[in-house]
N, C-alpha and C positions, 0 to 999 in steps of 0.2 A: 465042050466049052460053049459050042453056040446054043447048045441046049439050056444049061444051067445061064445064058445070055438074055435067051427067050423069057424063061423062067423069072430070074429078076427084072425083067421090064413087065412083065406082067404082074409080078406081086407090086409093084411098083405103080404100075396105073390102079390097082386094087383098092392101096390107098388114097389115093389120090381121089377114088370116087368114093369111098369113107367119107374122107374130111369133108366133101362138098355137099355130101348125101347129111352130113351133121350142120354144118352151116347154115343147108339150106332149113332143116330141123329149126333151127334155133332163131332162125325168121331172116337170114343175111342172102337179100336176093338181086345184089348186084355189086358189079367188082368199082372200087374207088380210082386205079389204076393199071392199066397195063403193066407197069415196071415194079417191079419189089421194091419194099421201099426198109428199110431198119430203123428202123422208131425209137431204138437203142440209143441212137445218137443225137447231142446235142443240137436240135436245128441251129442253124446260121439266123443269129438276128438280123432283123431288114434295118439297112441303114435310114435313120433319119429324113425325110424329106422336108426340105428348107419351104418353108411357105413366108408370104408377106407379113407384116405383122400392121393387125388391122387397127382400122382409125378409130377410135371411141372416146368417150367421156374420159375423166376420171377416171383411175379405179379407188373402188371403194375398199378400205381398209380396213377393219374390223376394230374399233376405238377403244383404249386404254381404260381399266377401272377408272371412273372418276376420282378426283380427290376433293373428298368433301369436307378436309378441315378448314380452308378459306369461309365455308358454307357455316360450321359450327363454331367459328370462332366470331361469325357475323351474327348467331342467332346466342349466342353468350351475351357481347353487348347488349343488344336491342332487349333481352331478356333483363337483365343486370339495372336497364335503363327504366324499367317499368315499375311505376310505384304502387300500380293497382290495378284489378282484375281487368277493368276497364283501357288502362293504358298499355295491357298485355295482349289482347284482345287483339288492340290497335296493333300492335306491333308485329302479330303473329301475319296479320292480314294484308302487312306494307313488306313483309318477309317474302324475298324470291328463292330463297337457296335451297328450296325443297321443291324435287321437281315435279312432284305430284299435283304442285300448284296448276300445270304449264299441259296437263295430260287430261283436261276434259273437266275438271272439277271446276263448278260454279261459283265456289266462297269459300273461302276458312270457316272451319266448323269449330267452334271453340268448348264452349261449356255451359252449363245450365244447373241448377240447384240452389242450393242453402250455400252462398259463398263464405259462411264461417261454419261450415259442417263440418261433423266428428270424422266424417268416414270421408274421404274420396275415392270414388271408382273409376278406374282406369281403363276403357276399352282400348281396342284395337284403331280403327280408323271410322271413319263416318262412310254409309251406304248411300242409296240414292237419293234414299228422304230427308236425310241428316243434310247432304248437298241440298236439297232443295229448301229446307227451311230453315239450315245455317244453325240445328243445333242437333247434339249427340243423344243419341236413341232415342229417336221419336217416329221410328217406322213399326214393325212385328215385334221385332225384336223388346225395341225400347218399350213399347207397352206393357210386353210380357216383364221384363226386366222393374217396371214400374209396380206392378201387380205384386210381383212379390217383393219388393221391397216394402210396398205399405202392408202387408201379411206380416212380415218381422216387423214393423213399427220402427221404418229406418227411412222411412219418403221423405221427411221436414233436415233427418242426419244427415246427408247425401250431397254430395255435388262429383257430377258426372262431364267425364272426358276422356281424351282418347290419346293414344302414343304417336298420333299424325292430324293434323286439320285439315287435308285436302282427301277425297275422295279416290282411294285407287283404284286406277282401270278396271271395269268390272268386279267390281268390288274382289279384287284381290287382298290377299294378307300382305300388311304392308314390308316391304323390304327391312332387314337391319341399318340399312345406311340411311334411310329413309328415315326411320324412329329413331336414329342416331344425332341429325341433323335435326329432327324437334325436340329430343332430351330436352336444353337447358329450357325450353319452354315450360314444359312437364314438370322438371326441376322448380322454378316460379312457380308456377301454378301452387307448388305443394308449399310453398315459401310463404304466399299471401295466405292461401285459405287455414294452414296451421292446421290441419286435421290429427286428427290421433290415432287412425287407422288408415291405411292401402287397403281397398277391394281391388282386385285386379281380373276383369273380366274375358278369359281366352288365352288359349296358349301364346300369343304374341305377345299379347300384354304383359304377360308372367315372364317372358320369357327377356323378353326387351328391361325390364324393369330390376328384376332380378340376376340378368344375369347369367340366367340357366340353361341348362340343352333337354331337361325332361320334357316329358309331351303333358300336357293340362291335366291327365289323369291320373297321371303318378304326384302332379304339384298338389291336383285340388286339396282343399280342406286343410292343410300342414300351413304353419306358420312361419312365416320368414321373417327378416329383419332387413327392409332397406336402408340403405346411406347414400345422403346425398354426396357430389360430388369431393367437396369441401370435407365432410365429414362430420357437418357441427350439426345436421338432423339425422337424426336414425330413428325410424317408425316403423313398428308393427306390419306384416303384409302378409294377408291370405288372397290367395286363388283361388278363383272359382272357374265354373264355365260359363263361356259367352250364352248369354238366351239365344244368339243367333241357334247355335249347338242343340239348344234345348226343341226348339219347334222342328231339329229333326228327328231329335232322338227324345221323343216327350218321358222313355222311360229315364232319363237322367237327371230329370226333375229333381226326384228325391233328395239326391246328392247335392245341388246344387240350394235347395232350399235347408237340410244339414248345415252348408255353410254359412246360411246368413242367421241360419240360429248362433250357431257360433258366433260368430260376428257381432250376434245383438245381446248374446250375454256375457260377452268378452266388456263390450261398452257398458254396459252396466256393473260391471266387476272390474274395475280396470286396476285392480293390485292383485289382481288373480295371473298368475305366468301361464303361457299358453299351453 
């Protein structure tokens, strides 16, 4: 018995210098505690400790969607109120309920062209130069967008504007609630000048205008049918791409000049269905 005693304490420190001879193998070269510990078990959560509770401001609360129908039921009026491009103009400029006005933009950017033109085009919002000279695409863009519209013989057609008049931060794509709140302007705008055609330049503008959730690429070139509010105008509307689009991507030229051919022999054929 003391033998076979001997014997298992020995096979027993054998292991023991195994495990440790592997341990040590496996890079583990110092112990975390003297006492065993079972890790099996659920530790004891540390109870709570009560601290002061510290002095400060306010706290800041993270602010509710806006409700911007007070905002569109003010820009209905003042729209509603205006008997001409001129007095629209005014009104969009005396307009606070767009908050774009309030975030760094210099002027309402309104419009520029042929105010009884066949076509109006409809951008997205005004860039820096548009802010700085108070009127829509007169920067890269608006030249390149100039360019080829006197190429289709559509420069004199033309009166151009945008789905917001204040300039967004960094020339951001302007918000929905944001082109929501200048609709009935937009709405007006198409009221006076009576055009016979929507160009709609950029997926904002197609998108806001129409209605829709495609991207500009799948809208361009296809023909739509806007309605105004009311219902009593329904006009024509093709999408195209923003020139902004064009001077990054010059190979999309093509496509975009496609559609002001359309465009230009739609106007000259205007009992012809799209």
């Amino acid at each position: 018995m003391a033998g076979q005693g001997h014997s298992g304490h020995l096979s027993q420190t054998r292991a023991v210098d195994s495990l440790l001879a592997f341990w040590s193998q496996a890079g583990v070269d110092v112990s975390l505690g003297d006492s065993p510990v079972n890790r099996l078990l659920q530790p004891e959560r540390p109870k709570p400790v009560a601290t002061a509770t510290p002095i400060a401001g306010p706290v800041k609360v993270k602010a509710p969607a806006s409700d911007i129908s007070a905002a569109v039921t003010e820009a209905q009026g003042l729209a509603a109120a205006a008997d001409s491009l001129d007095a629209l103009a005014a009104a969009i400029a005396a307009f606070d309920g767009c908050g774009l006005k309030f975030e760094g933009a210099r002027q309402a950017v309104f419009a520029r062209g042929n105010r009884a033109a066949d076509v109006l085009v409809i951008g997205e919002g005004p860039g820096g130069d548009e802010d700085v000279y108070g009127q829509p695409f007169v920067g890269r863009a608006g030249k390149l967008l100039d360019k080829m519209l006197a190429a289709a013989g559509l420069s004199e057609r033309t009166f151009i504007t945008n789905t917001v008049y204040w300039r967004p931060p960094g020339n951001r794509t302007p918000t929905p609630a944001e082109q929501a709140v200048c609709r009935p302007f937009v709405e007006k705008t198409i009221a006076l000048v009576k055009p016979r055609f929507l160009l709609l330049a950029g997926g904002a503008s197609a998108k806001s205008i129409l209605g829709r959730e495609e991207g500009i690429l799948s809208l361009r070139g296809r023909w739509f049918e806007w309605a105004a509010a009311d219902e009593t105008v329904v006009l024509p509307a093709l999408p195209t791409l923003h020139p902004a689009f064009l001077l990054r991507q010059p190979a999309a030229k093509k496509k975009a000049w496609s559609d002001l051919l359309t465009l230009a022999e739609r106007l000259d054929r205007p009992d012809r269905a799209p």
